[in-house]
C-alpha positions in Angstrom: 32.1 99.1 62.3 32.7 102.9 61.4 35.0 105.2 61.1 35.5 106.2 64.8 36.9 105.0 68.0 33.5 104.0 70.0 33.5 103.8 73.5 34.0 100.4 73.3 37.1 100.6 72.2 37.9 102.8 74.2 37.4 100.9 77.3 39.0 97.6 75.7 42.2 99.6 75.4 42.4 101.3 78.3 41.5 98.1 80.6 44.7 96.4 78.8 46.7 99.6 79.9 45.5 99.4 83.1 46.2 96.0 83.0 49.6 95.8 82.1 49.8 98.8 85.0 48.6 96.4 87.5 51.2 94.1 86.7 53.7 96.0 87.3 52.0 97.6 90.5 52.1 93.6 91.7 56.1 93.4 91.1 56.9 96.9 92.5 58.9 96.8 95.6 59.8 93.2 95.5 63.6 93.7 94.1 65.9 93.4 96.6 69.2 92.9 94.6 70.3 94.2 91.4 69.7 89.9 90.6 66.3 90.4 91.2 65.7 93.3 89.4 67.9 92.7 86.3 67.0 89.0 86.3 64.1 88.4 88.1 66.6 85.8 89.9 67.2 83.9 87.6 64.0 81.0 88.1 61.7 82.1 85.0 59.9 79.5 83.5 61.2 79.0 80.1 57.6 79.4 77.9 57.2 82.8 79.4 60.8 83.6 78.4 60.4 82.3 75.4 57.2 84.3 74.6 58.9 87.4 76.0 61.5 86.9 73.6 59.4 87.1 70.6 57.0 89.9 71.6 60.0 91.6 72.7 61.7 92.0 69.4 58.1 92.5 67.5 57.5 95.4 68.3 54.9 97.4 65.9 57.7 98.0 63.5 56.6 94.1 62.4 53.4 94.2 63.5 52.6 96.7 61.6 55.1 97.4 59.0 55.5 93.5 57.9 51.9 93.3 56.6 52.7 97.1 54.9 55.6 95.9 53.3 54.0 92.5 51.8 50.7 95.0 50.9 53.2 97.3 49.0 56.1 95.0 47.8 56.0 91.4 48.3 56.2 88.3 51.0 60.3 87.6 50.3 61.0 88.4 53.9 59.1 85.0 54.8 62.3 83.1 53.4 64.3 85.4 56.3 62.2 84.3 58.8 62.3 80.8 57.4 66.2 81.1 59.0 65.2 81.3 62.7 65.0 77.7 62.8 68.6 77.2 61.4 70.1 79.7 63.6 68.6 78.3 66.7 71.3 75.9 67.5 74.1 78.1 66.5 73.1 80.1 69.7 72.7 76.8 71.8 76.0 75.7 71.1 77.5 78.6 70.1 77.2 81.8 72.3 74.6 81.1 75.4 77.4 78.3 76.9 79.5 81.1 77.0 76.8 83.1 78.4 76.5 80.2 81.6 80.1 79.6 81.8 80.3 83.2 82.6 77.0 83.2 84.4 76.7 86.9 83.4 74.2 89.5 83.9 74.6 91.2 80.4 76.2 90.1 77.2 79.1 92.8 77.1 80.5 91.1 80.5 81.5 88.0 78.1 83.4 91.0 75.9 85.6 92.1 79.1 86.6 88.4 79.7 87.8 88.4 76.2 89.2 91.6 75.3 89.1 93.5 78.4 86.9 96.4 79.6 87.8 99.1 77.9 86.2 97.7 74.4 83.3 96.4 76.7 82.4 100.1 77.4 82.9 100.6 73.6 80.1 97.5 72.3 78.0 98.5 75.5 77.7 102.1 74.1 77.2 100.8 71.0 74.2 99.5 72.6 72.5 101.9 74.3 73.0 103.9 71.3 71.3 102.0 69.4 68.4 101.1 71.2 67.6 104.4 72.1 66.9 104.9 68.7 65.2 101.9 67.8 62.7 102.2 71.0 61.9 105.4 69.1 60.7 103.8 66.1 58.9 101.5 68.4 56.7 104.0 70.4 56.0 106.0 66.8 54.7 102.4 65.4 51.7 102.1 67.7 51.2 105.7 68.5 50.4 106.2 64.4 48.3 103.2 64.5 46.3 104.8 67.5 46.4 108.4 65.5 44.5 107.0 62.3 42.3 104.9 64.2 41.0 107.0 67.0 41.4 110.2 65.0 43.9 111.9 68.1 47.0 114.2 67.2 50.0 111.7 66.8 52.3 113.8 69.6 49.4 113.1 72.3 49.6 109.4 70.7 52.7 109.1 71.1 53.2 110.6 74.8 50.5 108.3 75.9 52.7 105.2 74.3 55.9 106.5 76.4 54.7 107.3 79.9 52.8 103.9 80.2 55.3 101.3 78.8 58.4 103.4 81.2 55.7 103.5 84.3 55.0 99.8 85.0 58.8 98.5 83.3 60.1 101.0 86.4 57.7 99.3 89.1 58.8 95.6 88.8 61.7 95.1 87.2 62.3 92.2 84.7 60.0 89.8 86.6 56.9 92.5 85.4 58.5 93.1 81.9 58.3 89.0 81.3 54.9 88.7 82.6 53.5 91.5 80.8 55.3 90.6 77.5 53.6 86.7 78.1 50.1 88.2 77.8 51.1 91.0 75.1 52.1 87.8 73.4 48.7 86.4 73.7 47.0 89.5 72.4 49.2 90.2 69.6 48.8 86.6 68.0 44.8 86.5 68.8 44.6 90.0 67.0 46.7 88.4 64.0 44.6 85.8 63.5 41.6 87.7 64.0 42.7 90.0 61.3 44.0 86.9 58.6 40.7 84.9 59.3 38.6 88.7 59.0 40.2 88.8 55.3 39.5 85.4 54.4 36.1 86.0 54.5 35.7 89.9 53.0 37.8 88.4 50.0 35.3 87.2 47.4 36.8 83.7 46.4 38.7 83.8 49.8 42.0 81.7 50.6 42.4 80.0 47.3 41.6 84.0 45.6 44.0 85.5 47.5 46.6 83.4 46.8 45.9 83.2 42.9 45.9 87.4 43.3 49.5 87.4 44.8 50.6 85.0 42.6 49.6 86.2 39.7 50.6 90.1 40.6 53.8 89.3 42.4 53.0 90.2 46.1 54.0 86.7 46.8 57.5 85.4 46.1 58.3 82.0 44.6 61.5 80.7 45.9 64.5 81.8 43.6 68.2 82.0 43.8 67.9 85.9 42.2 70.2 87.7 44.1 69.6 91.5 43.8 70.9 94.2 46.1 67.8 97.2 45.1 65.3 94.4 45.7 63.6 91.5 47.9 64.2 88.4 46.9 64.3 85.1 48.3 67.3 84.2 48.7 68.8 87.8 49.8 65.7 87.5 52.3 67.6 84.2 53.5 71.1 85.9 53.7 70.0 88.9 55.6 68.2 87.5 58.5 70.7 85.1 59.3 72.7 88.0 60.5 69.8 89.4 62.1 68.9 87.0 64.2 72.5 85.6 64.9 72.9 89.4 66.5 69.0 90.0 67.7 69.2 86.5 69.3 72.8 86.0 70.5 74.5 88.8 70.5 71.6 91.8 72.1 71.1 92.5 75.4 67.4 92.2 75.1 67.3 88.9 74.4 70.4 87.6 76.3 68.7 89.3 79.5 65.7 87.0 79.1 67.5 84.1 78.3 69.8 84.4 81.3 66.9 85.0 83.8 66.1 81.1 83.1 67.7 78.6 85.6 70.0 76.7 83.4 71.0 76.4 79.5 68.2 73.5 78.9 65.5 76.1 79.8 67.4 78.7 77.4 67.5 76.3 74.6 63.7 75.4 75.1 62.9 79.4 74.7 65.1 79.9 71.7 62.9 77.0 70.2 59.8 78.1 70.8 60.9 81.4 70.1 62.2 80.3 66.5 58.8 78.1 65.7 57.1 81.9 66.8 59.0 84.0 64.6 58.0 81.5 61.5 54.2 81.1 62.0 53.5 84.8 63.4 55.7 86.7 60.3 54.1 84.0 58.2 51.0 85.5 59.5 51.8 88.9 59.5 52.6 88.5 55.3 49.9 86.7 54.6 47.6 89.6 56.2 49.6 91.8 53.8 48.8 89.9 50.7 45.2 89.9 52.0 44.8 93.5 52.5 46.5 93.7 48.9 44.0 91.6 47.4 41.1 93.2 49.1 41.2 96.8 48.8 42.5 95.8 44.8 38.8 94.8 44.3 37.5 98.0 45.7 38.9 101.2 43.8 38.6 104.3 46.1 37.9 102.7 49.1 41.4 104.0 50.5 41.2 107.7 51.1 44.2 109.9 50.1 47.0 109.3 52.8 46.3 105.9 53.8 49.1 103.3 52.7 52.1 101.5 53.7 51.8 101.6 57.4 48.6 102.9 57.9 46.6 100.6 55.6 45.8 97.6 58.2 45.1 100.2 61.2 42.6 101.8 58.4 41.1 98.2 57.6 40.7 97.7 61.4 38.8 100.1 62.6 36.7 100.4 58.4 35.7 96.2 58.6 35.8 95.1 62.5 33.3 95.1 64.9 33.3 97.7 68.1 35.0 95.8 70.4 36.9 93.9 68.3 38.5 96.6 66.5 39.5 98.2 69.7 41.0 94.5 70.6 43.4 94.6 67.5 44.3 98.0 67.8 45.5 97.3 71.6 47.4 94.3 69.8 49.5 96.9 68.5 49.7 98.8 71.4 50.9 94.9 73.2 53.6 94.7 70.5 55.4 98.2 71.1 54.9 98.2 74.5 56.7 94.7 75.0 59.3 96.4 72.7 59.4 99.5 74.7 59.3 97.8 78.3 62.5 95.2 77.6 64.7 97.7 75.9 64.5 100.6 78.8 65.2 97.3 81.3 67.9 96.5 79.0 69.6 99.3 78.5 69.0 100.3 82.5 70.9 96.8 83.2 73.7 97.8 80.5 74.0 100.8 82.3 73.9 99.5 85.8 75.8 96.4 85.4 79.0 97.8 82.2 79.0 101.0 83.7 78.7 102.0 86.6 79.8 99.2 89.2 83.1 98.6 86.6 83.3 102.4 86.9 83.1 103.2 90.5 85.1 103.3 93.0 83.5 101.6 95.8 80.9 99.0 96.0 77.5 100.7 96.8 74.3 98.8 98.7 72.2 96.4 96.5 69.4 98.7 96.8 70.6 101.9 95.8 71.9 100.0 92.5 67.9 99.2 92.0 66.9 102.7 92.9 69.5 103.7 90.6 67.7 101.3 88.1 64.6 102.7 88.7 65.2 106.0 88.0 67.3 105.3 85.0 63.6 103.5 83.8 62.3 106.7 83.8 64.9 108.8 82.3 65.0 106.0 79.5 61.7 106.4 78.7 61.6 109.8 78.4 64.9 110.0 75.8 62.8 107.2 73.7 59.8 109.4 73.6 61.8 112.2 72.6 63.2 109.8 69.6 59.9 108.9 68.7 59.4 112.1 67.3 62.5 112.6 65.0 61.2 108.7 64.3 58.2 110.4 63.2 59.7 112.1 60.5 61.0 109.0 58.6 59.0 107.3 56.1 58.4 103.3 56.8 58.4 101.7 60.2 60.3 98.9 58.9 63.0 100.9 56.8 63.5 103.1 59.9 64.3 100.1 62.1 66.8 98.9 60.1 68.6 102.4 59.3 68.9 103.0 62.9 69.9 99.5 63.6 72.5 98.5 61.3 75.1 101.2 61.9 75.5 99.5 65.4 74.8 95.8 65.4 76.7 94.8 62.2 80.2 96.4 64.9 78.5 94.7 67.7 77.3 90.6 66.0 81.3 91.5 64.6 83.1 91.5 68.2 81.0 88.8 69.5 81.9 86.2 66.0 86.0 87.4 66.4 86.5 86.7 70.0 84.5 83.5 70.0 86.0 81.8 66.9 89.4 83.3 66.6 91.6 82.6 69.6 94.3 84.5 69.0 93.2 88.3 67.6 93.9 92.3 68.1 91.2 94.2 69.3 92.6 97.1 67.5 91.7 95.6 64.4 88.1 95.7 65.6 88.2 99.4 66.0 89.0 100.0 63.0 86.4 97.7 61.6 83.9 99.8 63.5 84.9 103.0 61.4 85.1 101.4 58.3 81.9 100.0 58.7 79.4 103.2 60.3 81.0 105.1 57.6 80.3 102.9 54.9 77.0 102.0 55.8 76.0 105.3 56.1 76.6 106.1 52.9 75.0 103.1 51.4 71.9 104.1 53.3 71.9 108.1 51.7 73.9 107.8 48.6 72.6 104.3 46.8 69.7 103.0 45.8 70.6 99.5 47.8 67.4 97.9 49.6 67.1 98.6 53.3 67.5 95.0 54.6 70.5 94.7 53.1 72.6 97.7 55.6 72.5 95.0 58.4 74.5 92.1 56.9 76.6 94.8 55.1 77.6 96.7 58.3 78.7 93.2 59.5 80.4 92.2 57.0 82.7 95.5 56.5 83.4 95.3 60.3 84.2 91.9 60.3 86.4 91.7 57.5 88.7 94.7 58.4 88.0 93.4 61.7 89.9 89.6 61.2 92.2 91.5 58.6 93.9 93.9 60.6 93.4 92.1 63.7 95.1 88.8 62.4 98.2 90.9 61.2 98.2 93.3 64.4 100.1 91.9 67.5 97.9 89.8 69.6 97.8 88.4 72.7 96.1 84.7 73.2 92.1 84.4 74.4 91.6 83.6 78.2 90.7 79.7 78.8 87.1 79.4 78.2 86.7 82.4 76.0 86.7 81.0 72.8 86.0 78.1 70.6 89.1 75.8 70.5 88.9 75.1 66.6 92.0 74.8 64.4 92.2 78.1 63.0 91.5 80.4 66.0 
């Protein structure tokens, strides 16, 4: 324990990077087709998929910024997470039969059977806008955590975040992405529970006193039906993250990527599972290391220096209460959760821009392997624009709250398209369009003119979108869905 980064660390960390180097050193070269690349060919095992999934999508803005949030606020987000569960077979039987009917590459190519391509170049931009941003926010997470902990200037932090997770996502494709996010998986839950387990036992009174502390000061949240839009609560938790994960999980290209590169929709639905069971017991974790943290530094006034809070209180309680060694081991946990983050969404938006726009785009069909050198490079030119966000990222306040300003301006439009053209047969895209105005516009101002709770924009970009969206689009001029497009219920 101490206050520095010991050599220890040091060489735990940097044999993980090297590590997760390695494995994508093992992959390079083995892509012959833009199958292969994209999709690792489609014959991943579904557990690795299904763990790739989760540490894909929990990236350090949850690793980290979860437990800040419970530390600061309280645990209402668990009764979000409690949805994944619920929204598991929605996307089984709702959107990944589409998915294999279509046997598609990325999710927008569903979007061009229904509506045609020119609105999927429009909800593929919307894409790659916003998970330029978000991968941002996702390389600033772990590159703060490394700045408090090992005492380095947070720009050197966060280059050395950027060039490794673009390096070994350009060397081997998918394949390399999934087997790297499997064992990024691993080290992000040991370091959790580590961490949980390390609190139990430096809280005086431990399990049974931290729960009585967050009880009784309101850092955990009894179940309610309090609906308030300027705070967490319980059941607005609920509400919210059903539209997150309907579009994180069925809608995104990161996770539809992964799901597709299994061999058929059993495997899929065995991921989403596993990935749903995941999202409870980790964020459950995650909360409860918040409460902890809470609890602990609550009995010991001025143990936080000046500076230290919200997002850099459990890298602070790391590398003050863990062993050498151990603390390094935690601290590359959050370098595992960003850097699964960071590897699947420059993949992802590589494919989106492969496979949406330029073979729709051009002209002539080109060779199978200058679309994966084309991949390649596109890697690296990725990562570079997401380490450039990662700076302007830097200059937002929470982790958490950033995440879901960049995010809701474009997923509540993109979740929107998806729910229209599979449950209303008969609809004008046009009406979409102007959903998507209606709703960036609106939800911008929300976000810098109210006082309305963050995790609210999401489900309120959506539902502005959608509702112009079915409005206009019902009254427009429409033309019917394609056989196998839609679902045939009564009212589509």
């Amino acid at each position: 324990m101490g206050d520095g980064f010991s050599i220890l660390n040091y060489c735990v960390l940097f044999a993980y990077l090297a590590g997760m180097v390695g494995i994508g050193a093992l992959f390079a070269g083995r892509q012959k087709t833009t199958e292969e690349f994209f999709l690792a060919g489609r014959r991943m095992p579904w557990l690795i998929v299904g763990m790739s999934m989760f540490a894909s999508l929990t990236s350090a803005s949850t690793y980290i910024g979860v437990p800040a949030f419970a530390y600061s606020h309280n645990t209402a987000i668990f009764y979000g997470v409690l949805i994944s569960p619920v929204v598991a077979p929605v996307l089984i039987l709702l959107f990944y039969p589409f998915y294999r009917r279509l046997n598609v590459t990325t999710s927008y190519e569903y979007i061009e059977a229904r509506f045609g391509r020119e609105t999927r170049l429009m909800v593929s931009g919307l894409f790659v806008l916003s998970r330029i941003a978000w991968l941002g926010v996702v390389i600033y997470g772990p590159a703060l955590a490394l700045s408090v902990a090992a005492d380095i200037p947070l720009t050197t932090a966060i280059l050395l975040m950027g060039v490794l997770a673009t390096a070994y996502a350009a060397l081997g494709g998918l394949a390399a992405v999934l087997w790297t996010d499997a064992v990024q998986f691993v080290i992000l839950v040991g370091g959790a529970v580590w961490v949980a387990a390390a609190l139990a036992g430096d809280v005086g009174g431990g399990l049974a006193e931290i729960v009585r502390v967050g009880l009784a000061d309101g850092h955990i949240t009894r179940p309610s039906m309090r609906l308030s839009l300027f705070e967490m609560t319980a059941v607005g938790a609920t509400l919210s993250w059903f539209f997150v994960f309907l579009h994180d999980y069925g809608a995104d290209q990161v996770t539809v990527q992964r799901l597709m590169a299994t061999p058929d929709l059993r495997s899929s639905a065995r991921a989403v599972v596993f990935n749903a069971v995941s999202d409870v017991v980790i964020n459950g974790l995650l909360l409860f290391i918040g409460v902890a943290l809470y609890v602990f530094y609550r009995g010991r006034p001025g143990a936080l220096p000046e500076g230290i809070n919200g997002d850099r209180i459990m890298p602070f309680y790391i590398m003050q209460n863990l062993p050498d060694g151990v603390s390094g081991l935690i601290i590359t946990a959050v370098f595992a959760a960003a850097m699964s983050s960071m590897d699947s969404g420059v993949n992802s938006v590589a494919t989106v821009i492969v496979k949406d726009f330029v073979q729709p785009l051009r002209g002539r069909a080109a060779a199978e392997s200058a679309d994966v050198a084309l991949a390649r490079v596109l890697t690296l030119l990725l990562g570079a624009a997401a380490t450039g966000a990662a700076f302007y990222a830097a200059r937002i306040g929470s982790i958490i709250e950033a995440w879901s300003s960049f995010m809701s301006l474009f997923a509540g439009p993109i979740l929107a398209v998806f729910l229209l053209g599979m449950l209303w047969r008969n609809i004008n895209i046009l009406g979409w369009v102007m959903g998507c105005f209606v709703s960036v516009a609106g939800t911008f101002y929300i976000q810098t003119q109210t006082q309305v709770i963050w995790f609210y924009y999401l489900p309120i970009s959506f539902g502005l979108c959608f509702a112009v969206g079915l409005a206009a689009g019902k009254i427009l001029p429409s033309r019917p869905a394609a056989e196998g497009t839609t679902v045939q219920w009564p009212w589509g």
